[in-house]
MARBA-3410 file (N, C-alpha, C, O; in Angstrom, 1 decimal):
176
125.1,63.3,137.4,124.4,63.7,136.2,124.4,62.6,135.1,125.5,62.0,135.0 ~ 123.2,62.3,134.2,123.1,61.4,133.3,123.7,61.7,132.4,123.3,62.7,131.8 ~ 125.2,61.0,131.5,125.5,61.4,130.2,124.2,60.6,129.1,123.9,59.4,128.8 ~ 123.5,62.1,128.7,122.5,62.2,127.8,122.2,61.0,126.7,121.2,60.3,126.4 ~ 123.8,61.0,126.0,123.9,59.8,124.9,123.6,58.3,125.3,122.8,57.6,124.7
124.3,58.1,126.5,124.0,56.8,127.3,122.8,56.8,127.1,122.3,55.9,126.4 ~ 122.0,57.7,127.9,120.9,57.3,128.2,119.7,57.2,127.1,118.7,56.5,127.3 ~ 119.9,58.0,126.1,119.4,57.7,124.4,119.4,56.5,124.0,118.4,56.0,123.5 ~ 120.5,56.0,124.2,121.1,54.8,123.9,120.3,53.8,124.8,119.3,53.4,124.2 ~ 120.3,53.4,126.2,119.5,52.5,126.9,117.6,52.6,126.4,116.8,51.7,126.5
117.4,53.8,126.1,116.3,54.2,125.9,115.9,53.9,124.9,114.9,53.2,125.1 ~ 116.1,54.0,123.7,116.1,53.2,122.6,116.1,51.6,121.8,115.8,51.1,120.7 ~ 116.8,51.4,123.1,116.6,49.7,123.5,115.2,49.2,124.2,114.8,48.0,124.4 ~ 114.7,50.0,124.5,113.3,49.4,125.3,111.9,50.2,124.8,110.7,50.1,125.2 ~ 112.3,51.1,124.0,111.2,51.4,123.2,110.9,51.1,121.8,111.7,50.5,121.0
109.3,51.7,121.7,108.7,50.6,120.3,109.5,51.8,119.2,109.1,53.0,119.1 ~ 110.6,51.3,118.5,111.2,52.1,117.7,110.8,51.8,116.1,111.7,51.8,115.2 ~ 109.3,51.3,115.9,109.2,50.7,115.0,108.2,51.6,114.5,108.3,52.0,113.3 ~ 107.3,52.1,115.4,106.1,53.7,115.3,106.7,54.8,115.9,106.9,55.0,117.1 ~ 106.8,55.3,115.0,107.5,56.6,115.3,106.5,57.5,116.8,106.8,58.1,117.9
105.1,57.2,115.8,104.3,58.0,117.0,104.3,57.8,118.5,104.2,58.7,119.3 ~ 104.4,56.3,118.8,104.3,55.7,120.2,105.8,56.0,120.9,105.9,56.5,122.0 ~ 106.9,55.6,120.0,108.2,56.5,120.4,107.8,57.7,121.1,107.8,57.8,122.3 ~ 107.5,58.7,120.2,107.0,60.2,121.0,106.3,59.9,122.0,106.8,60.0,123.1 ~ 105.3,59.5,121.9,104.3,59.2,123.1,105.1,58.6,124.1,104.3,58.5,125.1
106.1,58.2,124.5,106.9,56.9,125.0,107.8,58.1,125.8,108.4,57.8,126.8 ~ 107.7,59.2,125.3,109.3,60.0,125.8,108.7,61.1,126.1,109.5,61.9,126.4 ~ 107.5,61.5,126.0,107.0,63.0,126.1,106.3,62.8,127.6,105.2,62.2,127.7 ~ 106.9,63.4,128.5,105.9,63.2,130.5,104.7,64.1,130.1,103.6,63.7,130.2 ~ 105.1,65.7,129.5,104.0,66.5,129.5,104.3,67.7,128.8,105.3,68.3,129.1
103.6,68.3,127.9,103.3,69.8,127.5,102.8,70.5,128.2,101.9,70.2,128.9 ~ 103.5,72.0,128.2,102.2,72.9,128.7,102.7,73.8,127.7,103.9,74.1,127.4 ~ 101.4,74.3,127.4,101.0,75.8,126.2,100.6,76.8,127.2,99.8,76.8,128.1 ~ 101.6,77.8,126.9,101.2,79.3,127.4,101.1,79.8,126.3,101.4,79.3,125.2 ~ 100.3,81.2,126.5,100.8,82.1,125.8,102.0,83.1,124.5,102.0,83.8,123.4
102.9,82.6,125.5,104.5,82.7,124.7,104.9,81.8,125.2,105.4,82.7,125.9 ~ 105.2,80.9,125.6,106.0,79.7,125.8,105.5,78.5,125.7,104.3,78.1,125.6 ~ 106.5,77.9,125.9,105.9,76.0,125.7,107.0,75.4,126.8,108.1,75.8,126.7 ~ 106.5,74.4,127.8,107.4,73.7,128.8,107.3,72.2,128.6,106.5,71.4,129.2 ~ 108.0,71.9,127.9,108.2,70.3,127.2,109.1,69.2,128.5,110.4,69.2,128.6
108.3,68.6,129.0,109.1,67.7,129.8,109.2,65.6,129.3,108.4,64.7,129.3 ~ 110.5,65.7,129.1,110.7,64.0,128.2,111.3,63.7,129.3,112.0,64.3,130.0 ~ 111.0,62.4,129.2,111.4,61.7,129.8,112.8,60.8,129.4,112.9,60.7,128.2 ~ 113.9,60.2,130.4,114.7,59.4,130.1,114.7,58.2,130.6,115.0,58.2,131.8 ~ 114.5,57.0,130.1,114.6,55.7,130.1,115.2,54.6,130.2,114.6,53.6,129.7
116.4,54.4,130.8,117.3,53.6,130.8,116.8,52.7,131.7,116.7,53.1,132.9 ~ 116.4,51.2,131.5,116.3,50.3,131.8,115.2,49.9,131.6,115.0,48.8,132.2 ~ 114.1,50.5,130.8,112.5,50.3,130.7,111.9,51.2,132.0,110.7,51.4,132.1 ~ 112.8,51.8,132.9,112.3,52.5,134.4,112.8,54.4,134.3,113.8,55.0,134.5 ~ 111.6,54.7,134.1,111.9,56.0,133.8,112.7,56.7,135.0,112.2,56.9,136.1
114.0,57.0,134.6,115.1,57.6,135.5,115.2,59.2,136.1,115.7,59.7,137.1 ~ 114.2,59.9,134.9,114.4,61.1,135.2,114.1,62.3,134.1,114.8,62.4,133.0 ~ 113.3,63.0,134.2,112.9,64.1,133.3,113.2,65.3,133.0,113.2,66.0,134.0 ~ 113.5,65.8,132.0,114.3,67.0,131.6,113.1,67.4,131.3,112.2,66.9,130.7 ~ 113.2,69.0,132.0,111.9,70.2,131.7,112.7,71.3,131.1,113.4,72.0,131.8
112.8,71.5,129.5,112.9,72.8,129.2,111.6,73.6,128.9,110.6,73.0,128.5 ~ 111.8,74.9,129.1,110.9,76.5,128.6,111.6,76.8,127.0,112.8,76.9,126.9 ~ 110.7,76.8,126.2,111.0,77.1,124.6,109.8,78.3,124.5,108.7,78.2,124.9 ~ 110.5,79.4,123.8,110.0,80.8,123.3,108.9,80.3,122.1,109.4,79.9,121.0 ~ 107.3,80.4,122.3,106.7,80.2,121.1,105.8,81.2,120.7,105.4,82.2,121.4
105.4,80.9,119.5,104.0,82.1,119.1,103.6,81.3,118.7,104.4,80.5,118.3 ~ 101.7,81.0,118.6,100.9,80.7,117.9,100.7,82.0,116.7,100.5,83.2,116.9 ~ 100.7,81.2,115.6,100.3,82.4,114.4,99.1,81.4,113.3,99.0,80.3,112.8 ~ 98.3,82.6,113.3,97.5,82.2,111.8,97.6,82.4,110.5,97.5,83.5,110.1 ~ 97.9,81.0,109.4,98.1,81.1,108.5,96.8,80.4,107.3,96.4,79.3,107.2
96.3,81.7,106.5,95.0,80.6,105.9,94.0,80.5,107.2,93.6,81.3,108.0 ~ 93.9,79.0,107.0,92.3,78.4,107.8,93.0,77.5,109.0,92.4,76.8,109.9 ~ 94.6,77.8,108.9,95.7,76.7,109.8,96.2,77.8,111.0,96.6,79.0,110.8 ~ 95.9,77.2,111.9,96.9,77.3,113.3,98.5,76.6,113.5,98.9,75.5,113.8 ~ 99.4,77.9,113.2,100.8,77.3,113.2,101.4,77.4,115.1,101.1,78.2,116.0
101.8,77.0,115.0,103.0,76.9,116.6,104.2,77.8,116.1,104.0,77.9,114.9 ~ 105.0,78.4,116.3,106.2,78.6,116.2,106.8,78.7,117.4,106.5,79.4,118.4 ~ 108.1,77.4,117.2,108.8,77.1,118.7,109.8,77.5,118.7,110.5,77.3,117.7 ~ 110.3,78.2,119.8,112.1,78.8,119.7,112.5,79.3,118.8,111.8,79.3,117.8 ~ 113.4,79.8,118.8,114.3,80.7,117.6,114.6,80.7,117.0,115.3,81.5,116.5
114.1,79.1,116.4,114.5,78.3,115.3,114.4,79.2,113.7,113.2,79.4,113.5 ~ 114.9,79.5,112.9,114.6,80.1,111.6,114.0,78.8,111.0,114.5,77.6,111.1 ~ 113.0,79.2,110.3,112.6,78.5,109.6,112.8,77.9,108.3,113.6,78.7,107.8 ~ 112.6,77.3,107.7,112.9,76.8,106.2,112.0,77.6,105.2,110.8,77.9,105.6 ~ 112.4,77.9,104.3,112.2,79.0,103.0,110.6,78.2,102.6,110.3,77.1,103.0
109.9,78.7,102.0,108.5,78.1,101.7,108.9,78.0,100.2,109.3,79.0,99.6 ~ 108.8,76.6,99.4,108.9,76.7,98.5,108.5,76.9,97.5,109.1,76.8,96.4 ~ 106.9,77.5,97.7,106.0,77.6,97.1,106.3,79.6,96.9,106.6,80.2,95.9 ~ 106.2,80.1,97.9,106.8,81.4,98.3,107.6,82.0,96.7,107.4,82.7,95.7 ~ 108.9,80.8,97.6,110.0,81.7,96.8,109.7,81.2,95.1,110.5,81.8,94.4
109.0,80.4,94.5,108.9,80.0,93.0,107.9,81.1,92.5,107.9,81.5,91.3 ~ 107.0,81.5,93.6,106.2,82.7,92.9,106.8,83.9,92.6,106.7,84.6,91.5 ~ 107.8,84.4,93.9,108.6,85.5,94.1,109.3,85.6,92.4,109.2,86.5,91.6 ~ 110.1,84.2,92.2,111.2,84.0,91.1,109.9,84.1,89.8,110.5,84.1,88.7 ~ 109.0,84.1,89.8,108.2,83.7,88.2,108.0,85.2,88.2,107.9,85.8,87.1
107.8,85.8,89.4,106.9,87.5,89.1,108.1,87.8,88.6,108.1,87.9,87.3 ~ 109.6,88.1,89.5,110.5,88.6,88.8,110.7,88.6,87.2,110.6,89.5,86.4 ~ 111.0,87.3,87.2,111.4,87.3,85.8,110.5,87.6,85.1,111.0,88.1,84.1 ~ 109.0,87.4,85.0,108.0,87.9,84.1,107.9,89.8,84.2,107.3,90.5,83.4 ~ 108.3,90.1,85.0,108.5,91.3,85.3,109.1,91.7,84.1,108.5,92.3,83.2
110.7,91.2,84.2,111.6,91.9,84.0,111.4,91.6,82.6,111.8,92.4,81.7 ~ 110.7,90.4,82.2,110.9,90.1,80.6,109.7,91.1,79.8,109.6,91.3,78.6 ~ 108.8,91.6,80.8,107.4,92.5,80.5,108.6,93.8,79.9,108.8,94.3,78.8 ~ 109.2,94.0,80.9,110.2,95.1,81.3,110.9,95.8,79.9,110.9,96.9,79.3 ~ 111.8,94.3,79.8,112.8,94.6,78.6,112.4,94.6,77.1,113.0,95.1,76.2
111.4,94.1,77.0,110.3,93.7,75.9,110.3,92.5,75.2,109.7,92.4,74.1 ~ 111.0,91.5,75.9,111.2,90.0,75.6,109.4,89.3,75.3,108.9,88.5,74.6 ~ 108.9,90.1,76.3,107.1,89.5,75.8,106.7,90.7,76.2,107.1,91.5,77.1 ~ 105.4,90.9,74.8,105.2,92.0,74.8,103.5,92.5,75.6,102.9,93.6,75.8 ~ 103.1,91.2,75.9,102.0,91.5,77.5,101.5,90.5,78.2,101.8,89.4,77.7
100.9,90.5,79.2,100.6,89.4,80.0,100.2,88.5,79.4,100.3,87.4,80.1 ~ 99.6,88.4,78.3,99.0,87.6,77.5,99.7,86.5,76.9,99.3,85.3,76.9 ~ 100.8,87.0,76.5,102.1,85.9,75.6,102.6,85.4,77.1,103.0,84.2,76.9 ~ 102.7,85.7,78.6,102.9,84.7,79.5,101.8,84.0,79.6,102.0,82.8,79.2 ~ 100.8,84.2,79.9,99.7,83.1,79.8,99.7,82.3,78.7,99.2,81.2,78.8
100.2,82.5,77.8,100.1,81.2,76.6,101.4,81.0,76.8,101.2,81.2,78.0 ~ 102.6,80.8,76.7,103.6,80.4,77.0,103.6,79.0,78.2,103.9,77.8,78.0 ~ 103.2,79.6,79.5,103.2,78.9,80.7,102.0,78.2,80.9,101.7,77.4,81.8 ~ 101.0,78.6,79.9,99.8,77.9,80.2,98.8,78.2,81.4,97.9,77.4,81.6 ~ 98.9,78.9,82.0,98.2,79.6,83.1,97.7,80.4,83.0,98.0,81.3,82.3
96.3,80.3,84.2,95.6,81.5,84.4,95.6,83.2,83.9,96.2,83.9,84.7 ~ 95.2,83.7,82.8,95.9,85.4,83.6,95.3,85.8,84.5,96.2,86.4,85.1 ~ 94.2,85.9,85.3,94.1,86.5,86.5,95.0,85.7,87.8,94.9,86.1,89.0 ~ 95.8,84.5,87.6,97.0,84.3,88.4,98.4,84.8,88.0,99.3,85.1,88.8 ~ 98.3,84.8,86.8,99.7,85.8,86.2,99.6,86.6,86.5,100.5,86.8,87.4
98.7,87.9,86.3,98.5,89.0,86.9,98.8,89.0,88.4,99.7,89.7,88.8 ~ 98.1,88.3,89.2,98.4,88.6,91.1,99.2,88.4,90.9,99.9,89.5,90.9 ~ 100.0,87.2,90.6,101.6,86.9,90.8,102.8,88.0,90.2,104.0,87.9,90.4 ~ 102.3,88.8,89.5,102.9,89.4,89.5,103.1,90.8,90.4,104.2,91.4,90.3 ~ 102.3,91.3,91.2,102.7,92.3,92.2,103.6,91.4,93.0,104.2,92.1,93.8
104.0,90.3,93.2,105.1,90.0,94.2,106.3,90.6,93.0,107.5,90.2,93.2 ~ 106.2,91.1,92.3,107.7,91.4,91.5,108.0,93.0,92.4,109.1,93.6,92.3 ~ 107.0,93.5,93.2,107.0,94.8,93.7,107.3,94.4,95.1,107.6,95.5,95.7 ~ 107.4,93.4,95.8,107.7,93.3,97.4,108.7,93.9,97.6,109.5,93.9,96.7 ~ 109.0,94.9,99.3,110.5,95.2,99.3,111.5,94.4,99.4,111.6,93.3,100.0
112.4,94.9,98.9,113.5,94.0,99.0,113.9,93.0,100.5,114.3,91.8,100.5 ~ 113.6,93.7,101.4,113.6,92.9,102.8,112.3,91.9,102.9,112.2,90.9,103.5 ~ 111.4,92.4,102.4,110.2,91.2,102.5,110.7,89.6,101.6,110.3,88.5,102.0 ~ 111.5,89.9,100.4,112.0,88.9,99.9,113.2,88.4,100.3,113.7,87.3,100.0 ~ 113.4,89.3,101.1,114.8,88.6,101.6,114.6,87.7,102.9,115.5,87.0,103.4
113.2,87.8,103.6,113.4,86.7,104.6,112.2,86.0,104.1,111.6,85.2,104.8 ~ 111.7,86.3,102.5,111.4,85.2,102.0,112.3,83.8,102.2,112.1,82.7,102.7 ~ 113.6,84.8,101.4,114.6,83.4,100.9,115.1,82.7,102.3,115.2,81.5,102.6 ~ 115.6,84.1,103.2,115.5,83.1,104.3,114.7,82.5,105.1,115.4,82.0,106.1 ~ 113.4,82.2,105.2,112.7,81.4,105.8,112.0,82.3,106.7,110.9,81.8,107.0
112.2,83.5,107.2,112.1,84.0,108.3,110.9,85.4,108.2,110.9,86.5,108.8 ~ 110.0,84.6,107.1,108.7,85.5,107.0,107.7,85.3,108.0,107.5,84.3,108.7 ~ 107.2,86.1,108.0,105.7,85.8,109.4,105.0,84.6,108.7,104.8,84.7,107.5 ~ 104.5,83.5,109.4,104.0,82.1,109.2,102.8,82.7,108.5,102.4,82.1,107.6 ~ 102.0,84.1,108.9,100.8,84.3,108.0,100.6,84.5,106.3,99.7,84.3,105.6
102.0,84.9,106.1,102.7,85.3,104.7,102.4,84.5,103.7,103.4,83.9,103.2 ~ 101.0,84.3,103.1,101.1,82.7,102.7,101.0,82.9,101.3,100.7,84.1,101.3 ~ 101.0,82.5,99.7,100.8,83.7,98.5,99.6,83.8,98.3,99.5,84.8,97.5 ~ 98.6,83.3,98.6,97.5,83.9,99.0,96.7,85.4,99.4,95.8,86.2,99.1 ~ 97.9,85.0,100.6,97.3,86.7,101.3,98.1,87.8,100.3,97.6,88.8,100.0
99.6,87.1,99.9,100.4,88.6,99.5,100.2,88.9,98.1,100.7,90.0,97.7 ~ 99.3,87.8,97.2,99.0,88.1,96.3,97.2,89.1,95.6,96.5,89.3,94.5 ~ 97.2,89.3,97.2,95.5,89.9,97.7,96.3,91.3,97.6,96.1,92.0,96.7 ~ 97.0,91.6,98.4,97.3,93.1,98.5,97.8,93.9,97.6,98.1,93.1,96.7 ~ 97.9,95.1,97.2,98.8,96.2,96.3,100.1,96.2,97.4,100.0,96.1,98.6
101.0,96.2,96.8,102.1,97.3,97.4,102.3,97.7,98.3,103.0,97.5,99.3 ~ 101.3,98.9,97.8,101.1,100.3,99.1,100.1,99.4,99.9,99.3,100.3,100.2 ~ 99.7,98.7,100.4,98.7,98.7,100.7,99.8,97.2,101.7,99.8,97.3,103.0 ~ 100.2,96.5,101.4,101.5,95.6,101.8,102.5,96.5,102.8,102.9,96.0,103.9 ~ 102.6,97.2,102.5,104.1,98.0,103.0,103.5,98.9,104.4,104.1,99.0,105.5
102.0,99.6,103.9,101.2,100.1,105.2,101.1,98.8,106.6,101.5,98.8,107.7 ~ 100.5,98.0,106.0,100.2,96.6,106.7,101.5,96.3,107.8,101.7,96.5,109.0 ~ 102.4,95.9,106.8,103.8,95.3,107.5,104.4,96.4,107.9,105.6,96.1,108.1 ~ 104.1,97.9,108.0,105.2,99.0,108.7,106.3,99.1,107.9,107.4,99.3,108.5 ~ 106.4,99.1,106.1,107.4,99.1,105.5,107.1,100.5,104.8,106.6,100.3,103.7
107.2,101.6,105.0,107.7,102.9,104.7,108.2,103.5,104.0,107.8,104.6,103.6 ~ 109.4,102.6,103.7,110.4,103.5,102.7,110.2,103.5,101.6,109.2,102.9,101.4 ~ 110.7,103.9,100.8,110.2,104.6,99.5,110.6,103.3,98.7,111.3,102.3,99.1 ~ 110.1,103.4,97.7,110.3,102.5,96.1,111.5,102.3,96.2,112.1,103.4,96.2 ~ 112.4,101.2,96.2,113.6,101.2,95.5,113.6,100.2,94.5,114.7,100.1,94.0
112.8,99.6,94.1,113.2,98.9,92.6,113.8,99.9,91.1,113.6,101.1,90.8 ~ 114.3,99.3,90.8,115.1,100.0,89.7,114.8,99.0,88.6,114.9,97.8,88.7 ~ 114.1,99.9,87.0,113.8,99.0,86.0,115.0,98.7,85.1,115.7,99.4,84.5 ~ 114.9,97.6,85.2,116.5,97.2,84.4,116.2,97.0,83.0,115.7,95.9,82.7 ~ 116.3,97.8,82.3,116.5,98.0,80.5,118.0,97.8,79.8,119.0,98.5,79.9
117.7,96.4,79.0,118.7,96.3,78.5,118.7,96.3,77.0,119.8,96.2,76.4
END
């Protein structure tokens, strides 16, 4: 059996490690796209003479997000969208400040932040997502279609029907 690092190591010595892209090109034998899977075979290179190819099967979904075709490969959790979670955090707190009576309507946020109100406004039903929808906001681990686009198109009820979320209201208005 090949120790892997070794052979990283020899392999790296005889490729163009200067373009990243021709590197890939240099180590990838072949893809194949199924369905749900992906079978990625690279190659290992020790001596400039290709020695031997590792074929793994990786778990994938193609998903549509927007006008974009995403891949999603393996089990990997994903990284948090940062765009996502800054909307999620602006509805909140404009929520909560509508809420407590720190500003007294959508209007004093629109001059304050300088933005749109018919974007203040959408952005604010993300202050209503359930609590689990925001929670694999923060962890990364929202459906790739979830884009603020789409979630700022929906009501609520109309969110919760869609994604199979059922349970009742639990937001709680915090008055202080």
């Amino acid at each position: 059996m090949i120790n892997h690092l070794a052979a990283a190591e020899l392999a790296a010595r005889h490729l163009d490690l200067d373009h990243p892209l021709n590197l890939v090109a240099q180590l990838i034998e072949r893809i194949e796209l199924k369905p749900d899977n992906m079978r990625l075979q690279i190659k290992l290179i020790p001596d400039g003479v290709p020695a031997a190819i590792i074929t793994t099967d990786l778990p994938m979904e193609t998903k549509r997000r927007g006008v974009e075709m995403r891949i999603v490969v393996g089990d990997c959790k994903g990284r948090p969208d940062p765009n996502l979670l800054k909307a999620v955090a602006r509805a909140r707190l404009w929520f909560d400040e509508l809420a407590t009576g720190k500003v007294t309507s959508v209007a004093d946020i629109v001059n304050r932040e300088g933005l749109d109100q018919g974007y203040v406004s959408r952005l604010l039903k993300l202050a209503f997502l359930p609590p689990k929808a925001v929670e694999s906001i923060v962890a990364g681990t929202q459906p790739a279609d979830w884009t603020l686009n789409r979630l700022t198109k929906d009501t609520c009820i109309e969110f919760r029907k869609r994604e199979g979320l059922n349970q009742e209201f639990d937001y709680q208005l915090r008055i202080t």
